[in-house]
C-alpha positions as CSV (number, residue, x, y, z in Angstrom):
1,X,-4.7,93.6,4.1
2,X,-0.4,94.6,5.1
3,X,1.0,91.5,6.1
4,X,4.2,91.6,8.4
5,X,7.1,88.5,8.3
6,X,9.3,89.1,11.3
7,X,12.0,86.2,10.9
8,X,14.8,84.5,13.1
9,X,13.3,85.5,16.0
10,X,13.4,83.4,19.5
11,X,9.9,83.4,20.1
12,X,8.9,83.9,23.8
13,X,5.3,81.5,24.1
14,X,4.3,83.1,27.9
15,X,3.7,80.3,30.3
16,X,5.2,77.4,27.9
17,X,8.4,77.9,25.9
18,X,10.9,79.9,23.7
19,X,11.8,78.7,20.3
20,X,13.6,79.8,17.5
21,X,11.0,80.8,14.7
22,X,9.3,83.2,12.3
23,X,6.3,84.8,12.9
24,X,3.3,85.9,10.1
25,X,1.2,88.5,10.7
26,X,-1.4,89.6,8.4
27,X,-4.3,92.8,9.4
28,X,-3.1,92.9,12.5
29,X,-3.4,89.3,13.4
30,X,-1.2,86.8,14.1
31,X,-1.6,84.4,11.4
32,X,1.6,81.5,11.8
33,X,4.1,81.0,14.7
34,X,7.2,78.8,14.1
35,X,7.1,77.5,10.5
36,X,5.7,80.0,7.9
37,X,4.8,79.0,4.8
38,X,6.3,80.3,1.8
39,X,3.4,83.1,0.5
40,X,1.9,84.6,-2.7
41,X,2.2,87.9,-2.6
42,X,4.9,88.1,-0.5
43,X,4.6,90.8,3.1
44,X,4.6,93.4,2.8
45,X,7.0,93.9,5.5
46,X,10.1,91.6,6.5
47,X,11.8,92.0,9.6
48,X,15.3,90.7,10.5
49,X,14.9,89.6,14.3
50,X,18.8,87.9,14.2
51,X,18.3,85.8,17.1
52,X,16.7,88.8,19.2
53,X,13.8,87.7,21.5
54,X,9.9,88.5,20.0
55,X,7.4,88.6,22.9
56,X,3.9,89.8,23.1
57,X,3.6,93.3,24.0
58,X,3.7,94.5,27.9
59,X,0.1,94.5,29.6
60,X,0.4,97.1,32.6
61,X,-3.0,96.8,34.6
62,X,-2.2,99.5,37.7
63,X,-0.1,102.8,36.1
64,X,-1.2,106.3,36.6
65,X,0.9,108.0,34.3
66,X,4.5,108.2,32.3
67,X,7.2,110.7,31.7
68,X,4.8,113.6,32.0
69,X,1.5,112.5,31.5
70,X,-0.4,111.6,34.2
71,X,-3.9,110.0,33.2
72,X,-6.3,111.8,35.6
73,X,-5.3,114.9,33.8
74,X,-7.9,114.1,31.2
75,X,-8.0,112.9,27.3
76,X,-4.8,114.8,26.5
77,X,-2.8,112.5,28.5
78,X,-4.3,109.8,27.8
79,X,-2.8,110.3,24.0
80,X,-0.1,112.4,25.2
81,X,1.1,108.6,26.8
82,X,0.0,106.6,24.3
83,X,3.1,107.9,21.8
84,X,5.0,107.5,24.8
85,X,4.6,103.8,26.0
86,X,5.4,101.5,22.9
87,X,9.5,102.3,24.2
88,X,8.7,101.1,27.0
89,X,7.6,97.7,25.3
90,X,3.6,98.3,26.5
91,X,1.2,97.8,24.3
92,X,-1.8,97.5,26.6
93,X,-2.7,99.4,29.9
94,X,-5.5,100.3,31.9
95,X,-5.2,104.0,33.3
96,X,-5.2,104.3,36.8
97,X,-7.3,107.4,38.4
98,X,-8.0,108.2,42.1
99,X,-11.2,109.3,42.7
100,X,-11.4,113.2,43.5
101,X,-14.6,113.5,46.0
102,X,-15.1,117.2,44.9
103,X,-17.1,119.2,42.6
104,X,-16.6,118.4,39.3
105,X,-14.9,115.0,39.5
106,X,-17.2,112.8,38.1
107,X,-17.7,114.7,34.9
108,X,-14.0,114.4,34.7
109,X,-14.4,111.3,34.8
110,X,-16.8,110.3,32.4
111,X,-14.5,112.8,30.3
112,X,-11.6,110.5,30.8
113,X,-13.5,107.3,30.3
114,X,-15.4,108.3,27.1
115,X,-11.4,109.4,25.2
116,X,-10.2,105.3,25.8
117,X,-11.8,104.6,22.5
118,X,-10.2,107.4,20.6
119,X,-6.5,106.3,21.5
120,X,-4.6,104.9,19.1
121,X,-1.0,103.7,19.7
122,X,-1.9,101.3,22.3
123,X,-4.8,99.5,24.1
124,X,-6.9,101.3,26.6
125,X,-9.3,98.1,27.4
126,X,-10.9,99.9,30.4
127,X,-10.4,102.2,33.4
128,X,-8.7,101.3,36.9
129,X,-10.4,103.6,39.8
130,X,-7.9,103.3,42.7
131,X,-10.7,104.2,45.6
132,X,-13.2,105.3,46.9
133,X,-13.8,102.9,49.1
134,X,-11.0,102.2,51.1
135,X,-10.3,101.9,54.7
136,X,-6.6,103.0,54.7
137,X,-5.5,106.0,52.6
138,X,-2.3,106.9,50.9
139,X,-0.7,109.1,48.2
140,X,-4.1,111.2,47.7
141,X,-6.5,108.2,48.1
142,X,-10.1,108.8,49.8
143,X,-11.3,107.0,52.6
144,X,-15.0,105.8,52.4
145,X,-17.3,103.4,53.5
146,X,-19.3,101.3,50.9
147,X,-22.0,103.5,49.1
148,X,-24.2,102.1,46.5
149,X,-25.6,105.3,45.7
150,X,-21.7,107.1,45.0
151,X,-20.9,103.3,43.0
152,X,-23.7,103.8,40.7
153,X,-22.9,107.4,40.0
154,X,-19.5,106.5,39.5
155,X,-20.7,103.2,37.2
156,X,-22.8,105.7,34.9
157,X,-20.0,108.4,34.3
158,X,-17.6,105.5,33.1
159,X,-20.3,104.0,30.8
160,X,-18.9,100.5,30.4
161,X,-15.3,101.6,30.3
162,X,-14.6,100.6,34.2
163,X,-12.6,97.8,34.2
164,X,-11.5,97.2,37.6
165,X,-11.8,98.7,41.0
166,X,-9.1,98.7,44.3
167,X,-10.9,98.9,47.6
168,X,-10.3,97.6,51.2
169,X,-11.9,94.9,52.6
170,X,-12.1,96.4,55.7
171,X,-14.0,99.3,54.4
172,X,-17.3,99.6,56.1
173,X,-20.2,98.2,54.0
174,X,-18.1,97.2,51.3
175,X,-19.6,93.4,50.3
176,X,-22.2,95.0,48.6
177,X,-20.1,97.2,46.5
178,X,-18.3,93.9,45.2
179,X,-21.4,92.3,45.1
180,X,-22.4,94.7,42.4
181,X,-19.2,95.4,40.8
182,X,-19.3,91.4,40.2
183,X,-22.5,91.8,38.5
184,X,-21.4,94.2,36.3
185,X,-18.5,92.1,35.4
186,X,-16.1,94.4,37.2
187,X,-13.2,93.3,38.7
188,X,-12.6,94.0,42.4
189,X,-9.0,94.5,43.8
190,X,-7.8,94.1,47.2
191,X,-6.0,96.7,48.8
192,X,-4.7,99.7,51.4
193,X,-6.1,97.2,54.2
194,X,-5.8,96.6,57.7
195,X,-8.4,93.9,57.2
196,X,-8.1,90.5,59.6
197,X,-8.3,87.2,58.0
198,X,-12.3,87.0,58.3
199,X,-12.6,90.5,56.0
200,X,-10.4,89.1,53.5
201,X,-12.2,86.1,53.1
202,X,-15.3,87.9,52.6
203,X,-14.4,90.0,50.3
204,X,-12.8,87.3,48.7
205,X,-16.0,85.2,48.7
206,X,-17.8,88.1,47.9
207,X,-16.0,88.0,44.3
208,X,-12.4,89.7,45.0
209,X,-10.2,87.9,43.1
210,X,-6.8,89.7,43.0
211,X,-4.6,92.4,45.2
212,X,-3.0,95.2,44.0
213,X,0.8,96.6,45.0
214,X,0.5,93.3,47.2
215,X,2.7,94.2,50.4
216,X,2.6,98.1,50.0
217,X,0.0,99.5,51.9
218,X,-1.3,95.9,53.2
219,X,-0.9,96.4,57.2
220,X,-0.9,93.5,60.0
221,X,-3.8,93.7,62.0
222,X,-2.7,95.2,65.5
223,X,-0.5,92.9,67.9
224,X,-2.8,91.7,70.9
225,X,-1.0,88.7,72.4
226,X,2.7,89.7,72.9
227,X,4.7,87.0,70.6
228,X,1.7,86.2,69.0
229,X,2.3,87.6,64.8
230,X,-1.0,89.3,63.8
231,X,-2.7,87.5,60.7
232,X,-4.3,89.6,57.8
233,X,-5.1,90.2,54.5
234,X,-1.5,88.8,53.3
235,X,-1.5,85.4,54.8
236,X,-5.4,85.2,53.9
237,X,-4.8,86.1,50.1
238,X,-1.7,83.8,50.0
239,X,-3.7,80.8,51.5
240,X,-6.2,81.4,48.9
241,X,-6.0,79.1,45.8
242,X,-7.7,81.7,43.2
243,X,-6.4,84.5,44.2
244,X,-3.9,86.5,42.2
245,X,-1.9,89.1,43.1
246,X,0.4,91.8,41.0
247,X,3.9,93.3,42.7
248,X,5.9,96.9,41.8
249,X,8.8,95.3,40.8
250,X,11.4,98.2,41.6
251,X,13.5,97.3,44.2
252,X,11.8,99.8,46.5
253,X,8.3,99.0,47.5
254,X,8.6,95.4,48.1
255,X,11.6,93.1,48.9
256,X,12.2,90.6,46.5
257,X,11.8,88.2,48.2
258,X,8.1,88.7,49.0
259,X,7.8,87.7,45.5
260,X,9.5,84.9,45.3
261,X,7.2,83.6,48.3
262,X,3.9,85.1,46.4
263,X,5.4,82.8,43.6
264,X,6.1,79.6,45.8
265,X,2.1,80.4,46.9
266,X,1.0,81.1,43.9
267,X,2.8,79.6,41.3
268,X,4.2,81.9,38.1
269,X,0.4,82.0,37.0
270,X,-0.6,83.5,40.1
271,X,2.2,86.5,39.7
272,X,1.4,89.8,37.8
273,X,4.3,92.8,37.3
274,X,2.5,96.1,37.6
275,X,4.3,99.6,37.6
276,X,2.1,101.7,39.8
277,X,4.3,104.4,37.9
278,X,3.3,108.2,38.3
279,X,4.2,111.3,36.1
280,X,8.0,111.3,35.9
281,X,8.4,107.3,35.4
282,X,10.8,106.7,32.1
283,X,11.9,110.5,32.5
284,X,15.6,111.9,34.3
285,X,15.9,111.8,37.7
286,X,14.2,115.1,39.2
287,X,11.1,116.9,40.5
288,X,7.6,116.8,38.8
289,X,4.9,118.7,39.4
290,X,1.4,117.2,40.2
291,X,-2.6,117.8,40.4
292,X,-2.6,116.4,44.3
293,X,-1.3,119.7,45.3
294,X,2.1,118.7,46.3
295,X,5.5,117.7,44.1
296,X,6.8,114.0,43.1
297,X,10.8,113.4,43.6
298,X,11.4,111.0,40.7
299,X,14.6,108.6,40.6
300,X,15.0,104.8,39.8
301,X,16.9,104.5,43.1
302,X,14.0,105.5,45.2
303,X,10.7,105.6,43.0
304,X,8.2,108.4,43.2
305,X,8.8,110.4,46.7
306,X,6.5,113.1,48.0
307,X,8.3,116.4,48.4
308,X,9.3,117.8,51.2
309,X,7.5,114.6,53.7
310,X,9.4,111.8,51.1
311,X,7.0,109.1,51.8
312,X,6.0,106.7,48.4
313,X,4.0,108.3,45.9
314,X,3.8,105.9,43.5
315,X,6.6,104.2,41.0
316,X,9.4,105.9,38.9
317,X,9.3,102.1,37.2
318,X,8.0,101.6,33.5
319,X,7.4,97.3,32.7
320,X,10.8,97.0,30.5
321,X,12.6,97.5,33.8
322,X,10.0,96.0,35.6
323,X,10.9,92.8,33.8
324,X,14.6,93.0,33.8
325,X,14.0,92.5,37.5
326,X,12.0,90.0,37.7
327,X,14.2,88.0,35.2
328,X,17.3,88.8,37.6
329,X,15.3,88.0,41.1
330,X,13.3,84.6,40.3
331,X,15.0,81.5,39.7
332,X,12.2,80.3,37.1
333,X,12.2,79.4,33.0
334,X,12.3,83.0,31.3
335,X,8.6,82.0,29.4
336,X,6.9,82.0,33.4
337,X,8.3,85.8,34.0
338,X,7.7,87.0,30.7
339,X,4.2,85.6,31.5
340,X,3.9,87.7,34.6
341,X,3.9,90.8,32.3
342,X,2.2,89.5,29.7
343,X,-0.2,86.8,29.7
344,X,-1.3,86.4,33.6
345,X,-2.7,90.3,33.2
346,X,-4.7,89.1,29.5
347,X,-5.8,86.6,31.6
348,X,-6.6,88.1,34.5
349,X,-8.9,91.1,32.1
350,X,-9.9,88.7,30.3
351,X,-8.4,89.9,27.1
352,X,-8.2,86.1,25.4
353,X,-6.4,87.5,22.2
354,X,-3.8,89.3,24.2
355,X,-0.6,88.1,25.6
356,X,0.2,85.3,23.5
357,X,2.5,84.0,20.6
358,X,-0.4,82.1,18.5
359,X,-2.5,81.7,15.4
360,X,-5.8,84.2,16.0
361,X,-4.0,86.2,18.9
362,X,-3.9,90.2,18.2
363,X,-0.4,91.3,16.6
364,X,0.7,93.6,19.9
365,X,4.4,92.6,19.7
366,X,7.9,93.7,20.9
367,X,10.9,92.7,19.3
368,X,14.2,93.0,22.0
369,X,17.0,94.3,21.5
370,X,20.3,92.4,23.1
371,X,20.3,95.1,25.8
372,X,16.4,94.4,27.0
373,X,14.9,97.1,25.6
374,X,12.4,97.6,23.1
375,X,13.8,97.6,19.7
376,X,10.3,97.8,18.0
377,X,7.0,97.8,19.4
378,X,4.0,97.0,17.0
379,X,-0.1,97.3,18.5
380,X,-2.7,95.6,15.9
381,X,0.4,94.7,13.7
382,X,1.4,98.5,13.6
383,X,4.6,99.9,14.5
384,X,4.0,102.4,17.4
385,X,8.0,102.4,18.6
386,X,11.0,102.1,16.2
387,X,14.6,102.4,18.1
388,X,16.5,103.2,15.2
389,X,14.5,106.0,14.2
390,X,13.6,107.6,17.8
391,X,17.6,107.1,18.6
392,X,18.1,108.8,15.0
393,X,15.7,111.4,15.3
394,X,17.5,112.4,18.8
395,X,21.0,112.3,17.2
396,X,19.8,114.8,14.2
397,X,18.3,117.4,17.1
């Protein structure tokens, strides 16, 4: 088995510390944090870290594509992204598709779900379907009430590749869709809702247990006593101890600090960093083409814009950036934000050898460069980003 010895490294633990260290990995495991023992043979590998941070690889539960893959394209994009995301410090995501309601769809589907075990170069656990069933639209999403019949259709064209669903609580017959989702071990997101405080808590009861782009897309429920603030799916998710919730952490879609009152809720545990990123995200500034009939206007300044209307349309934000945020907006120990991006998604999936700095966890790593950005990124102990070489390959052409 190739063993790897990345040395001198300040070793972010998510949740619980950072120490300076070495770190041991042999077959793609993490074998000794801290301390390692002298061994015979020696690794194969020895990296220098000089004081740089080592953290566990970027977990990105709600993107639907980078630079210019987007995922609902099919299985070319799906690898297409996969040599694209280890710069960005990911080394784990679940690929985001909205449901197309038209001929055709769902063999594209089971298409896209049946390619996640053929990627390499980073972790496709499972598949994110943003809709059908929701009660408020957006950028291309469907509006439907709950419909056992479409959910099981949908179930058998993923296989056992669907990971999690986004609905609305406020869809019409949509407890029994989480009823079964639950059964199937599928994880139910709240989101694009009008819902009142009574929905939310019975989708929540139901077996919802996180919302998605918290804030964006979450509406009061109408004003019917003048003075009197409206009460909805926010304050009912906040108020609820389990829930989690996950935030695009660009600047744009939500005001800072709505997070920082999610965390004073929630607590760092309860906090996720997604990217909600579209084709274009870790590309120039500039225009991008997509399959929703209509063009993206990407920027960091103002995320993924619709072109010509210029309402949202997803993130230009990839999770390095993401996390340079979060680390500049929340007064907490660096361990608790590298968490949110980390090991509070693993958690969250359930992915128990994911997102950690320990003996038996998987070897998805990213070493930092002063700068905070990925200087190498390794999935399974294997090196899917290099700095040096991607910055000299770019110098020679």
């Amino acid at each position: 088995m190739s063993s790897l010895l990345i040395r001198n490294a300040r070793l972010v633990e998510p949740g619980r510390q950072i120490r300076t260290g070495d770190l041991q990995v042999t077959g793609g495991t993490i074998t000794a944090v801290g301390t390692v023992p002298e061994t015979i043979p020696p690794p194969d590998v020895i990296v220098e870290a000089s004081g740089r941070l080592l953290t566990p690889g970027l977990i990105d539960i709600h993107t639907h594509g980078v630079c210019h893959s987007l995922y609902e394209n099919g299985p070319d994009a799906l690898r297409s992204a996969a040599r694209e995301l280890g710069r960005f410090g990911v080394t784990t995501v679940l690929p985001t598709v909205v449901p197309r309601i038209s001929e055709g769809w769902l063999e594209r589907l089971a298409e896209i779900a049946s390619a996640l075990p053929t990627i390499s170069g980073v972790n496709m656990p499972g598949l994110h379907l943003e809709g059908p069933f929701m009660a408020v639209g957006g950028a291309a999403c469907p509006t439907l009430s709950g419909d056992l019949g479409l959910l099981e259709r949908i179930l058998i064209a993923c296989g056992d590749r669907l990971a999690v669903m986004s609905l609305s609580p406020d869809a019409p017959n949509i407890t029994p869709v989480i009823d079964r989702l639950s059964a199937g071990r599928i994880i139910s997101f709240i989101t694009h809702t009008r819902a009142d405080v009574e929905q939310t808590e019975a989708a929540l009861a139901a077996g919802a247990r996180h919302a998605t782009h918290f804030y964006d897309v979450f509406y009061p429920p109408p004003e019917t006593t003048p003075g009197v603030r409206p009460v909805g799916a926010v304050e009912a998710i906040l108020a609820d101890p389990p829930a989690s919730v996950d935030f695009i952490a660009d600047g744009v879609h939500v005001h800072p600090a709505a997070i920082r009152a999610a965390v004073a809720a929630k607590g760092w545990e309860g906090v996720i960093l997604i990217t909600d990123s579209n084709l274009g995200a870790g590309l120039p500034a500039g225009i991008y083409d997509t399959p929703w009939g209509y063009q993206v206007r990407v920027s960091p300044e103002t995320a993924a814009r619709h072109v010509p209307e210029g309402f949202l349309a997803g993130s230009a934000l990839t999770m390095d950036r993401g996390i340079v945020n979060l680390l500049r907006w929340l007064d907490l120990p660096a361990e608790h934000i590298w968490a949110m991006g980390t090991l509070n998604p693993a958690r969250l999936l359930g992915l128990e050898h994911k997102g950690r700095l320990e003996h038996g966890a998987d070897a998805d790593l990213v070493l930092w460069d002063k700068d905070l950005r990925p200087a190498l990124t390794w999935v399974g102990g294997r090196v899917t980003f290099d700095r040096s070489a991607a910055s000299s390959s770019s110098s020679i052409s």
